[in-house]
C-alpha positions as CSV (number, residue, x, y, z in Angstrom):
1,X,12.0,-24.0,0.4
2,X,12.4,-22.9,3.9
3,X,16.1,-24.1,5.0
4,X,16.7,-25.8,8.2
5,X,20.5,-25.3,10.0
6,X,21.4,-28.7,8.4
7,X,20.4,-27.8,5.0
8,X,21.6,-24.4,5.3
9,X,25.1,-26.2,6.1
10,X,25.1,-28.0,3.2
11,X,24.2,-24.9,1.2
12,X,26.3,-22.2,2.9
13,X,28.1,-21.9,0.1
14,X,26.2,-21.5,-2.8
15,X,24.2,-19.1,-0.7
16,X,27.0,-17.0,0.2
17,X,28.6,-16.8,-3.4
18,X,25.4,-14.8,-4.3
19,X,24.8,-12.9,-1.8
20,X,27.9,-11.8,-0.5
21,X,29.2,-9.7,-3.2
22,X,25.6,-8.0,-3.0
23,X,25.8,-7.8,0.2
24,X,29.1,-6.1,1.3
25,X,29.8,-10.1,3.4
26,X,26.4,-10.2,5.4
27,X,24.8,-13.3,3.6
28,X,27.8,-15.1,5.4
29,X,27.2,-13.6,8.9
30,X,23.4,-14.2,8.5
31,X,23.8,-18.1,7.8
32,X,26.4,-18.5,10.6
33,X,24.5,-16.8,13.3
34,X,20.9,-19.0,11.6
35,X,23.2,-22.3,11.9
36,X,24.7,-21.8,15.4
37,X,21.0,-20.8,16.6
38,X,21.7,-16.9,17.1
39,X,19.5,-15.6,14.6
40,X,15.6,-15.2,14.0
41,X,16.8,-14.6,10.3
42,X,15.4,-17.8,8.1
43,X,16.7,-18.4,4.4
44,X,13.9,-19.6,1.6
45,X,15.8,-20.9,-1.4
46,X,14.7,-22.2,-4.9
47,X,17.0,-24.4,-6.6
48,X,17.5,-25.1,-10.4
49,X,19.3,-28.6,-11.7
50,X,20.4,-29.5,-7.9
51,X,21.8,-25.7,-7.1
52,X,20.7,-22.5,-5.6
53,X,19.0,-20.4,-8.3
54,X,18.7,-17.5,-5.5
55,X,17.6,-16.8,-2.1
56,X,15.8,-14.7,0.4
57,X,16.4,-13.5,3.8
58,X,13.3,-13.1,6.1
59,X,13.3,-12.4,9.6
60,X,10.0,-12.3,11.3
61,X,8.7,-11.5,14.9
62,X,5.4,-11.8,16.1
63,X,2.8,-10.1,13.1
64,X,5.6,-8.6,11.5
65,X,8.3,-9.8,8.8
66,X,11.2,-8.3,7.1
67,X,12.3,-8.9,3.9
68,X,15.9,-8.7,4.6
69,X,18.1,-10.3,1.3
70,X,16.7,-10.9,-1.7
71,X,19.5,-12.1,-4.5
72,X,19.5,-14.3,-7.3
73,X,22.3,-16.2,-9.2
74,X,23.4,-13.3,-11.9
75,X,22.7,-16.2,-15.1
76,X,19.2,-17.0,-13.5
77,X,18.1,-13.2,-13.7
78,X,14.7,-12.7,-15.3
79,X,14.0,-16.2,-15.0
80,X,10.9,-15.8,-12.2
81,X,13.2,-17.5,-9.4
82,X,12.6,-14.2,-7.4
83,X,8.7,-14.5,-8.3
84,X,8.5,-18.1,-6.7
85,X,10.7,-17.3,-3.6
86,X,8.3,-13.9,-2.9
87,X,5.3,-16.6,-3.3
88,X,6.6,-19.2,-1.2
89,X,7.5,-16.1,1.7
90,X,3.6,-14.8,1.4
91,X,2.5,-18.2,1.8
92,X,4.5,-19.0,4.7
93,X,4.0,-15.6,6.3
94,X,-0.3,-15.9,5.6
95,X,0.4,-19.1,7.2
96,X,2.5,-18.2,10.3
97,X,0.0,-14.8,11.2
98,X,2.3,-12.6,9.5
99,X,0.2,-9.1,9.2
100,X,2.6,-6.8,7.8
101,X,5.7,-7.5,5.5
102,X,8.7,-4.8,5.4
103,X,11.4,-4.4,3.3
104,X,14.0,-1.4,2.5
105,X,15.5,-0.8,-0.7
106,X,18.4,2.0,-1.9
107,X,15.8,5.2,-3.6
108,X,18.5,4.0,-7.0
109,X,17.5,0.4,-7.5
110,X,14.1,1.2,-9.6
111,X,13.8,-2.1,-10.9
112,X,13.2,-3.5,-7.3
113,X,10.9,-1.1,-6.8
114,X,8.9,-1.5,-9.3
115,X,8.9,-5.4,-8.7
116,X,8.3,-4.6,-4.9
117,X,5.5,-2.8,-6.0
118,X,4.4,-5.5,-8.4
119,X,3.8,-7.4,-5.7
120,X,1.4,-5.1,-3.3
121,X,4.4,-3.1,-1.4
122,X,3.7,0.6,-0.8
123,X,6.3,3.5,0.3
124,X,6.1,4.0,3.4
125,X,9.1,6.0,4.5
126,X,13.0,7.4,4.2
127,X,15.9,6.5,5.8
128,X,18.4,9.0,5.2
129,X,22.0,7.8,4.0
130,X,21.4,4.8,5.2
131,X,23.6,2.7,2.7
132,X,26.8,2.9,2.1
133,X,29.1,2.0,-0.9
134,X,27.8,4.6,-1.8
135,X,25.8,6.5,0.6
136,X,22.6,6.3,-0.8
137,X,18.9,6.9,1.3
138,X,16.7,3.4,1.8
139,X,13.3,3.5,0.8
140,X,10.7,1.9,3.1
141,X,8.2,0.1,1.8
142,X,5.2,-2.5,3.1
143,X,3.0,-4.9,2.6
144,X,-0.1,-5.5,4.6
145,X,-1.5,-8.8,4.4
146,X,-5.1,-9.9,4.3
């Protein structure tokens, strides 16, 4: 489900103890500046027995989106809860006149590529050294929408 600022409050939390360790802090910053109306950033969440199973981060301007976080509770893993959150963001994007969905990934994470692919996302570009912890290049990759 799409979170509003109030839910988002209530879930700040939960959120943030997945995604921050992921994330190097950012799942934090992003829910703050979403909550105090800074952000075009939006949060989808599923939750499993009342708590959140995982989450993604979507920003989205105009035609275009960008997957920004994706992260699921590390006990939950496997369990589809990324499936249904990339199914609720096509659907919301199809509905919303999104065209074209972007995403970048580190070139070492080939499980999220292949799911990313799974899914209909194509390479589409490097960024060199653009992680850090380690430095690592992103891989760009889209999805065009019907």
């Amino acid at each position: 489900m799409l979170l509003d600022p109030v839910s988002l409050s209530e879930y700040r939390t939960e959120i943030s103890a997945i995604g921050d360790p992921l994330f190097h802090g950012e799942t934090s910053l992003y829910i703050e500046d979403i909550i105090n109306s800074k952000s075009q950033h939006m949060i989808f969440a599923l939750f499993r027995s009342g708590r959140v199973a995982g989450f993604f981060v979507l920003s989205s301007v105009l035609d275009e989106a960008e997957i920004i976080e994706v992260a699921v509770s590390e006990n939950l893993r496997r369990n589809g809860i990324a499936s249904q959150l990339m199914t609720e963001v096509f659907e919301w994007c199809e509905k919303n006149g999104v065209a074209n969905i972007f995403l970048e990934v580190r070139e070492s994470n080939f499980p999220a590529i292949e799911y990313y692919k799974k899914y209909g996302f194509v390479e589409n570009g490097i960024r060199k050294n653009y992680y850090r912890d380690p430095v690592e290049n992103a891989i760009l990759m889209l999805k065009k929408l019907p």
